[in-house]
N, C-alpha and C positions, 0 to 999 in steps of 0.2 A: 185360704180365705184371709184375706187383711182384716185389720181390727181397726176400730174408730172410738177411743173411750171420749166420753163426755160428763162432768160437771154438770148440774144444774146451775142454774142462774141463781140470783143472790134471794137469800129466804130471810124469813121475819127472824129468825136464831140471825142469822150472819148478820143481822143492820145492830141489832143488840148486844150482840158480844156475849151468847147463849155457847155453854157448850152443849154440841152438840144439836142439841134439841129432845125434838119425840117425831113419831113415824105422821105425824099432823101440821108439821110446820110447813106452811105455804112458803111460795113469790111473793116478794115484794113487788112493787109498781118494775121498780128496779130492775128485779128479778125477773119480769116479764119482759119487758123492750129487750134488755140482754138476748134470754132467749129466741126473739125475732131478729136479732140482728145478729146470733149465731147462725140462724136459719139463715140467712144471704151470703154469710159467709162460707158453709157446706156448701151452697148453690155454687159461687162461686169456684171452688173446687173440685165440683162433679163430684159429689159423695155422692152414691147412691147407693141405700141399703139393701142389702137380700135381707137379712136378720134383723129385726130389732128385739135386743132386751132394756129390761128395764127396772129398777129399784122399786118396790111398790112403795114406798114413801113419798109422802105427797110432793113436797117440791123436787124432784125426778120426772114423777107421773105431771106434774104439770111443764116442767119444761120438753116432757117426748113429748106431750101436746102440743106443743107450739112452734117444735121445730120439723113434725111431723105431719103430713092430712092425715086425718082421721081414717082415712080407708086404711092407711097403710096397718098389715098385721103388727103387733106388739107383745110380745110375753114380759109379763112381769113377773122379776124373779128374786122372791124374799132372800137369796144369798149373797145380792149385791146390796141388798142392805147396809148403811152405818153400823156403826159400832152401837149399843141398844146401853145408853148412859144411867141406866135404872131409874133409882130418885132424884139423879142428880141434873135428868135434861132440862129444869127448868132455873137452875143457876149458872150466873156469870162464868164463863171460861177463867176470867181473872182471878173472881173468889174462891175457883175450884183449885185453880192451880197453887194460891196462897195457902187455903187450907191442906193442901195436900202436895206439897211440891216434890214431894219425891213417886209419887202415880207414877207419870211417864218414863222413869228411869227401868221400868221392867213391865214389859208389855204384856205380861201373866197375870198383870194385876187387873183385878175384876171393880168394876164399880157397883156398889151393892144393889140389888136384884135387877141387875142386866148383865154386859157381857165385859169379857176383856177385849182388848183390841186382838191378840193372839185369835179368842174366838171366830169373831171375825174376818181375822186372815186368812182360817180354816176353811171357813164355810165359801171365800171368795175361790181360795185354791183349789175346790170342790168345785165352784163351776168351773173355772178355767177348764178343768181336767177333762170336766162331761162335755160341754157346750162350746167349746174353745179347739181343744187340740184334735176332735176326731175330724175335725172341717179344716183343718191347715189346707190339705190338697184340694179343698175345691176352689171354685173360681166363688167371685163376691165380693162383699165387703157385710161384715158382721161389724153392729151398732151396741153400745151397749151404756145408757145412759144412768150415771149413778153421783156415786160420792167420793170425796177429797180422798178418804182413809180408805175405799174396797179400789179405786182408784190405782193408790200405791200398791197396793197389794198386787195387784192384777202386771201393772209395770217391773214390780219388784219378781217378783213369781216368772216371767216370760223372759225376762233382761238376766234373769242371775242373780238379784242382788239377795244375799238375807234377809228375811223378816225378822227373826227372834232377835238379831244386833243391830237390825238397821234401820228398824219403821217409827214414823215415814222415812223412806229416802225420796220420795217424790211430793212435793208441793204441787197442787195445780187449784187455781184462781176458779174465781165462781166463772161458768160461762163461758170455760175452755173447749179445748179439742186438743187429743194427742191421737196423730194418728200413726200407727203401726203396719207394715208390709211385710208378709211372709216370705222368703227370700227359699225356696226351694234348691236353692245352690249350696247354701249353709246350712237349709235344717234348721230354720229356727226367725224369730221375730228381731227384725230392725226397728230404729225409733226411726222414721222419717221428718215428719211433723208434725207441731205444735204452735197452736195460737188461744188467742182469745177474744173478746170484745171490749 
């Protein structure tokens, strides 16, 4: 089964320069059109989903709305969850990073009462494992709509690269798509393509 990851579109954290957020941060107006004009661009492509997952974090769950009809089935699944910023979802990225510049030089480091980014890799490497790898052999295309950080992980996790030395290795923009093809000849996932709006 091929994989299709997706970004949500741009949230009220990302016009502000929030890190992170909380599990409540919407779409922007932004954030919504994006989302519909991602939706013409899968059209365009002929994505069509057998599986859809989903981040239950609101702006996820609003962009599988929009790039989805409502009939379509959805599991939302608390392991592609962000990284969970504890106290600190509700300040600047900037201010976080000045008070604290040396956080991201060790991805063990926990922000106080949430998680580390390592947690997080954890619990996304856990799904890949369950929801991911037992469905390589069949036919489809498995969706799975989330965030920039379980994103890289999931990229990072499938392609080879280390987490503990290397996250992020993968940037991807609010509103993206990377899509991944199972290659039965190698045993393992290609990056095909990548866009966004």
């Amino acid at each position: 089964m091929d994989l299709l990851l997706i970004r949500h579109g741009q949230s009220v954290a990302n016009e502000k320069g929030l890190l992170i957020s909380t599990d409540q941060d919407g779409l922007t107006e932004l954030g919504k059109k994006q989302s519909v004009n991602l939706a013409a661009t899968l059209e365009r492509f002929a994505f069509q989903p057998s599986k859809i997952y989903c981040s239950p974090w609101a702006r996820a769950r609003q962009t599988a709305e929009l790039l989805f009809e409502k009939s379509t089935p959805m599991t939302f699944d608390a392991r592609l969850a962000e990284t969970h910023p504890g106290i600190y979802g509700s300040w600047l990225e900037a201010d976080f990073n000045r008070a604290f510049p040396d956080f991201n030089r060790d991805i063990r480091n926990r922000y106080e009462n949430g998680e580390s980014h390592l947690d997080m890799a954890q619990r996304v490497q856990q799904w890949v494992e369950s929801e991911v790898r037992p469905q390589v052999q069949d036919a489809g295309l498995l969706v799975a709509v989330a965030h920039g950080g379980p994103i890289s992980v999931v990229l990072q996790h499938l392609l080879g690269v280390p987490i503990e030395t290397h996250y992020p290795s993968f940037t991807v923009p609010n509103a993206s798509f990377t899509y991944l093809k199972w290659r039965p000849d190698l045993h393992r996932y290609c990056l095909e393509r990548a866009g966004h709006v």
